[in-house]
C-alpha positions as CSV (number, residue, x, y, z in Angstrom):
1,X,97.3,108.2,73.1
2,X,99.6,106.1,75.3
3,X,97.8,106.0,77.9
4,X,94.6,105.1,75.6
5,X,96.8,102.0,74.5
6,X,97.8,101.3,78.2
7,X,93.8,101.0,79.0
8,X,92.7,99.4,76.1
9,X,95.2,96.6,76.7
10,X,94.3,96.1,80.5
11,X,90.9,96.7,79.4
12,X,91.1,93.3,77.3
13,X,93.0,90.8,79.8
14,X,90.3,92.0,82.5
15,X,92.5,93.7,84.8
16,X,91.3,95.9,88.1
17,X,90.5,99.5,87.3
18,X,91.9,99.2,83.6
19,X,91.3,102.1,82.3
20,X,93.2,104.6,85.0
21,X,96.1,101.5,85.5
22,X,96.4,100.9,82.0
23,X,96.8,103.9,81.2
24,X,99.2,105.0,84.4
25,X,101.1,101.6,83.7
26,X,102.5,102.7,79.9
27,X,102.5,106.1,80.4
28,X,105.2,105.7,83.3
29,X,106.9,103.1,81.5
30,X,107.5,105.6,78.5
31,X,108.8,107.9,81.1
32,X,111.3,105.8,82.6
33,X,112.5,105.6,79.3
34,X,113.1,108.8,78.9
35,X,110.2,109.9,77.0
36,X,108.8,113.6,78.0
37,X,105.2,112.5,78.6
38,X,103.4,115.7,80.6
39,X,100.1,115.6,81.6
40,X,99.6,119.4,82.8
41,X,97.4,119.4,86.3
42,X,94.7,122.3,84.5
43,X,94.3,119.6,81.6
44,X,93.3,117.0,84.0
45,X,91.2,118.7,87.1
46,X,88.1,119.2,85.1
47,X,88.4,115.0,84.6
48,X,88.8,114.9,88.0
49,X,85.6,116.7,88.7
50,X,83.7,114.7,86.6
51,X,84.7,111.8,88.1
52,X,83.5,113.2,91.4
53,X,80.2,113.6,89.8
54,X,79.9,109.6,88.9
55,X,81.3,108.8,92.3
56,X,78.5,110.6,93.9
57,X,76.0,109.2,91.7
58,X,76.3,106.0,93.2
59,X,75.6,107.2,96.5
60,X,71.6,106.6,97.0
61,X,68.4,106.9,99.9
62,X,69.5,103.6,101.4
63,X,72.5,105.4,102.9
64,X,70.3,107.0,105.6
65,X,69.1,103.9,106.7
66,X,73.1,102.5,106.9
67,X,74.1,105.3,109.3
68,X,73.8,102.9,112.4
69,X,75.8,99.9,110.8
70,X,78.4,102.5,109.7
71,X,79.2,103.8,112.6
72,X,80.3,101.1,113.9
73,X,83.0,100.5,111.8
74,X,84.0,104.0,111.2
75,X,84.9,103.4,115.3
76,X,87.2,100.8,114.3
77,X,88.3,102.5,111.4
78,X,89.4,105.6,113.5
79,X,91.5,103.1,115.6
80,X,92.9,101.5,112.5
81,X,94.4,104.9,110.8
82,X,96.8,105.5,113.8
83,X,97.8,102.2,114.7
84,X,98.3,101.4,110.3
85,X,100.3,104.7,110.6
86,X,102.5,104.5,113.5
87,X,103.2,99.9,112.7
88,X,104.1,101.4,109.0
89,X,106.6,104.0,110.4
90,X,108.4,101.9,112.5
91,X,109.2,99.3,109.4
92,X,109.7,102.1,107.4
93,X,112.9,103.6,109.5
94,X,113.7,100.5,110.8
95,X,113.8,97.9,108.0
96,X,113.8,100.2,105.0
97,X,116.5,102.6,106.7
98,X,114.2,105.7,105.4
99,X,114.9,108.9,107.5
100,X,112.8,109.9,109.9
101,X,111.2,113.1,107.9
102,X,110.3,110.9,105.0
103,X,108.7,108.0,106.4
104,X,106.3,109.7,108.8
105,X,105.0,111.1,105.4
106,X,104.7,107.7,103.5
107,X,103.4,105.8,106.2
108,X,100.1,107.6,106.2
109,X,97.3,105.0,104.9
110,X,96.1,107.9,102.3
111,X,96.4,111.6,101.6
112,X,98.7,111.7,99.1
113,X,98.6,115.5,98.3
114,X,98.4,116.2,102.2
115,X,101.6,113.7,103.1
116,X,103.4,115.8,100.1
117,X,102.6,119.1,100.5
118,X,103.5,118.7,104.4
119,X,106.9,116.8,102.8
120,X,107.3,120.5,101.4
121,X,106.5,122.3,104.4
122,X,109.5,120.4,106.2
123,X,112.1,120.4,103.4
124,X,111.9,116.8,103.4
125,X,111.8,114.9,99.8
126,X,108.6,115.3,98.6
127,X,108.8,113.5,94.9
128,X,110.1,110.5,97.2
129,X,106.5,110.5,99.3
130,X,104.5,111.3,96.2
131,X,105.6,108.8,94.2
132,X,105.7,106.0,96.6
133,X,102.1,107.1,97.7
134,X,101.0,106.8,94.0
135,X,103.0,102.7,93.8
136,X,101.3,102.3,97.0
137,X,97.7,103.3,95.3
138,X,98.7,101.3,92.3
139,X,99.6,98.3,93.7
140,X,96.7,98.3,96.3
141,X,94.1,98.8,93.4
142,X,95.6,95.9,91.2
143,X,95.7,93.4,94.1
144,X,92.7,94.1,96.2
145,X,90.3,92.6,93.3
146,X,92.2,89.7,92.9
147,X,92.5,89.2,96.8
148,X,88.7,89.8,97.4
149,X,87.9,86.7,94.8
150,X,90.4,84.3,96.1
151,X,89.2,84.5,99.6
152,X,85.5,85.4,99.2
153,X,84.4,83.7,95.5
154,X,81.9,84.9,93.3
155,X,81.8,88.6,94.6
156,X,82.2,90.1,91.4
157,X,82.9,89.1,88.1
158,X,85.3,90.5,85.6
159,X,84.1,92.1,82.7
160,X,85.6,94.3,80.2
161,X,84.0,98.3,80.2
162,X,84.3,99.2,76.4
163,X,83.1,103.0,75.6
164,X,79.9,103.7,73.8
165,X,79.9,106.5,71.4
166,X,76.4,108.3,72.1
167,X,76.4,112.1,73.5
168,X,73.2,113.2,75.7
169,X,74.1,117.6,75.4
170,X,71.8,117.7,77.9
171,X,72.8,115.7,80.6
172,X,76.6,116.7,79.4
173,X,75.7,120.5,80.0
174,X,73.9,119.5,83.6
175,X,77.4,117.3,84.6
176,X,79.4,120.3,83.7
177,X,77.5,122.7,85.6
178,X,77.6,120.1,88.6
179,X,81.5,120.0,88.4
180,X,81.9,124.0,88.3
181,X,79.5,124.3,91.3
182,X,81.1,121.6,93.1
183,X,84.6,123.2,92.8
184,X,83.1,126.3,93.9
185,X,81.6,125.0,97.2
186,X,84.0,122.6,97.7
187,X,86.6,125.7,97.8
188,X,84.1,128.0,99.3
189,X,84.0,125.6,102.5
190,X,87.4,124.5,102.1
191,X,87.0,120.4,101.7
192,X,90.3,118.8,101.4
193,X,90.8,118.0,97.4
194,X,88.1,120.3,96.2
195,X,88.3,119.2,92.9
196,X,87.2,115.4,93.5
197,X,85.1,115.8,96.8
198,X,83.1,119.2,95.8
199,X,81.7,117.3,93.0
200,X,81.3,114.1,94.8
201,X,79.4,115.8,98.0
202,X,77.0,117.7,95.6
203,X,76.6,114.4,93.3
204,X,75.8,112.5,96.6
205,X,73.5,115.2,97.6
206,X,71.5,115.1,94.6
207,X,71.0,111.6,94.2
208,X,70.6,111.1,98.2
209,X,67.2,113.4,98.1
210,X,66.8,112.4,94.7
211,X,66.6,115.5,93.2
212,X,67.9,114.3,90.1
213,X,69.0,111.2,88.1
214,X,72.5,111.8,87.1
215,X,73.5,110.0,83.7
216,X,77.3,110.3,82.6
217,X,78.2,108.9,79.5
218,X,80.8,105.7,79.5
219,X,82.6,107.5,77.4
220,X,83.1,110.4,79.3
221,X,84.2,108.4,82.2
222,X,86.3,106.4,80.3
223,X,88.5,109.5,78.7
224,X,88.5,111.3,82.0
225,X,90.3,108.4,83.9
226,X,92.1,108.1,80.6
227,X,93.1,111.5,81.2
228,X,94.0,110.8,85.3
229,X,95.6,107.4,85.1
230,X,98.2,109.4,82.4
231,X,98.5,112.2,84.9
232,X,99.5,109.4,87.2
233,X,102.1,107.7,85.0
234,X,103.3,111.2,84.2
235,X,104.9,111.5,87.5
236,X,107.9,109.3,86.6
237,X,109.4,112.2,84.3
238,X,112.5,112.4,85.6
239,X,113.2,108.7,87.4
240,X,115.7,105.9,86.6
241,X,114.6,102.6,86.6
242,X,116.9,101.7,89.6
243,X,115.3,104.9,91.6
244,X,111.7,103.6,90.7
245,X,112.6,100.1,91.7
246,X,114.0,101.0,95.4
247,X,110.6,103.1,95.6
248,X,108.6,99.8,94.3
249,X,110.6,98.4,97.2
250,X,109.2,101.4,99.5
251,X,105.6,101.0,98.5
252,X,105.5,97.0,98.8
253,X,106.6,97.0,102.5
254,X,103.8,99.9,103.2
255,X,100.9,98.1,101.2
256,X,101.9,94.7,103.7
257,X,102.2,96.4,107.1
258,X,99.0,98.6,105.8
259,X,97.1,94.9,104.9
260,X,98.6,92.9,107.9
261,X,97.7,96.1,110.5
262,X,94.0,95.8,108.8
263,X,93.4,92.1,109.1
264,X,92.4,91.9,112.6
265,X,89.7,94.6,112.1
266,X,88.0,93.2,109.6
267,X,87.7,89.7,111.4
268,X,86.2,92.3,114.0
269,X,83.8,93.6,112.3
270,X,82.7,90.6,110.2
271,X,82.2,88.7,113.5
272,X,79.8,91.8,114.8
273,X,78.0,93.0,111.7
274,X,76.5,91.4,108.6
275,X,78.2,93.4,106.4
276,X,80.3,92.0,102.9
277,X,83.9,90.7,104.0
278,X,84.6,92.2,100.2
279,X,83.2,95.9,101.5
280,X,84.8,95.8,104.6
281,X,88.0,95.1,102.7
282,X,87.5,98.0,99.7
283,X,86.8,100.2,102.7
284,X,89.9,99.4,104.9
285,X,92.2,99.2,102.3
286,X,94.8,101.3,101.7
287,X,94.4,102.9,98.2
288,X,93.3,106.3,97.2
289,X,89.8,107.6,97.5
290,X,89.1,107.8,94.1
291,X,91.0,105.2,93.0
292,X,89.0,103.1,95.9
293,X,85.5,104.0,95.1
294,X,86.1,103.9,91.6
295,X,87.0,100.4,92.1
296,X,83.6,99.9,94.3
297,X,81.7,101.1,91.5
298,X,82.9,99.4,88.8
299,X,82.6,96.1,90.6
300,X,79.4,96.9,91.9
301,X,80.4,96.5,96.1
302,X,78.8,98.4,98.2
303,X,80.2,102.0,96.3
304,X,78.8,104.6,98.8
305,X,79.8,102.5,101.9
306,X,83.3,102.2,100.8
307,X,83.2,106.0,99.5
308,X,81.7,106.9,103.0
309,X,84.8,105.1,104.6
310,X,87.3,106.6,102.6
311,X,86.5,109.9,102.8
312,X,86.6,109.6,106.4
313,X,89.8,107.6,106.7
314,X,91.1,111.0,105.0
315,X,90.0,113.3,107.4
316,X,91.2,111.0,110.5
317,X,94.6,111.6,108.7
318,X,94.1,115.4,107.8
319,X,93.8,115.5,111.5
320,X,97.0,113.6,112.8
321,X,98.6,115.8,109.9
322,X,97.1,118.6,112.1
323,X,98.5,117.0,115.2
324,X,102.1,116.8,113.5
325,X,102.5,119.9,112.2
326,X,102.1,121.9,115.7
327,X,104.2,118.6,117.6
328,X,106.3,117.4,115.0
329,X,107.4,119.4,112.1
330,X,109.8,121.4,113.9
331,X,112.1,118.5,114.8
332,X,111.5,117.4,111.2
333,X,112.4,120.7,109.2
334,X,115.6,120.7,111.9
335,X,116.7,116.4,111.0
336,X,116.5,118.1,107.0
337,X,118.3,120.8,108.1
338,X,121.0,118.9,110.1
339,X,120.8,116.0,106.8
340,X,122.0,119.1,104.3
């Protein structure tokens, strides 16, 4: 119910991604004061899933004829991830005074559950990383659209996204069975967040070969990011407002070096390719997946390009995570050890 008040409210003043910010916004407010507001994680996966399935949707027989274009700035991309990384680390220990152990794992540009679960792993404070991961997604997702319309004009335009009450059981009984086998798979060949990205692949598969025309009801969107913007308020159980105000501070300085370390490649690759400046940015910037081509879709830029690039960006990091756990997790598990 909060967070269906927290959407509706963004949803009127036109503000980015209202309906998983609005709802994240009030939700954590009502936490920080000291309201027990609990989404459990089994309530919300199934939402997740389905939201997989409209990201995928969107994904179409164009693509193949992108590969070329793409690949060129997925190049620059996989330079981008490790010098963002590595430019975001150094202000993070430096200026921010965050130790060592902590700030490798918030500096990633993405992979939130990967940069917490390896926080575990090492001992280090892991509801510090996932909560400035999740300001970090929030405040990239709120600012990007308002960014991309002062710089490049006219490349959207606000609207409000109200939900329609009509129910199709059909095509409700086809998106469930899409979301089950997508889990499935997505465990079965172990993808990294099988939950979103099994539904997504198959979604992208289907539509791809055009096997089928997916259609999701509004509505059902609507309640499942409902449902994962209060999931992501949720996590502020717990926090005082001065606590969640140094980790605002935290997030902020990530979200510029991220932006700042991302300019120069997007001059790049506009000078080089003919692709939108306000793709190229959705794509580069440093949100979540979801939360990322969720925006794409909604404002209706290039939503499988930026997809594409995100899902890559995570993997370039799932692999320097690979990297640091042979190289670098021993000398971060003994700093936590020495810090205790």
């Amino acid at each position: 119910l909060i967070g269906l008040i927290g959407g509706s409210i963004f949803n009127f003043l036109l503000l980015p991604l209202p309906w998983v910010l609005g709802s994240a916004f009030l939700v954590a407010i009502f936490a920080l004061f000291k309201v027990n507001v609990l989404i459990p994680s089994k309530f919300r996966n199934p939402f997740i899933g389905i939201l997989g399935v409209w990201l995928g949707g969107s994904f179409d027989s164009s693509i193949l004829d992108n590969i070329e274009t793409w690949f060129v700035t997925i190049i620059f991309l996989t330079i981008y991830i490790p010098f963002a990384f590595f430019f975001t680390f150094l202000v993070l220990t430096k200026i921010r005074k965050i130790d060592k152990p902590e700030a490798f794992f918030i500096a990633s540009p993405g992979g939130l559950i990967e940069m917490v679960l390896g926080a575990e792993e090492c001992k280090a404070d892991s509801k510090l990383v996932g909560i400035v991961h999740l300001i970090r997604i929030f405040l990239t997702v709120f600012t990007v659209p308002s960014l991309i319309l002062l710089s490049f004009p006219d490349s959207f335009k606000r609207e409000a996204i109200w939900p329609i009450f009509e129910l199709d059981l059909i095509n409700l009984s086809i998106l469930l069975l899409i979301v089950y086998l997508g889990i499935f798979f997505g465990r079965l060949i172990k993808l990294p967040g099988p939950r979103l990205f099994g539904p997504l692949l198959l979604s992208a598969i289907i539509s791809v070969f055009e096997i089928y025309k997916i259609d999701i009801s509004i509505s059902i969107v609507i309640f499942a990011q409902i449902v994962s913007g209060s999931f992501f308020g949720s996590n502020f159980n717990g926090l005082t407002w001065k606590i969640a105000g140094k980790y605002v501070g935290h997030a902020i300085t990530g979200v510029l070096t991220f932006f700042f370390s991302m300019l120069p490649f997007i001059f790049l690759i506009k000078f080089i390719s003919n692709i939108k400046p306000a793709a190229i940015v959705l794509a580069f910037s440093p949100g979540g997946v979801y939360e990322m081509g969720l925006l794409a879709f909604l404002l209706n830029i290039e939503p499988s390009f930026v997809i594409t690039h995100h899902l890559f960006r995570l993997t370039i990091v799932v692999v320097i995570l690979g990297l640091a756990q042979k190289f670098l997790y021993p000398k971060f598990k003994l700093m936590v050890k020495q810090r205790k």
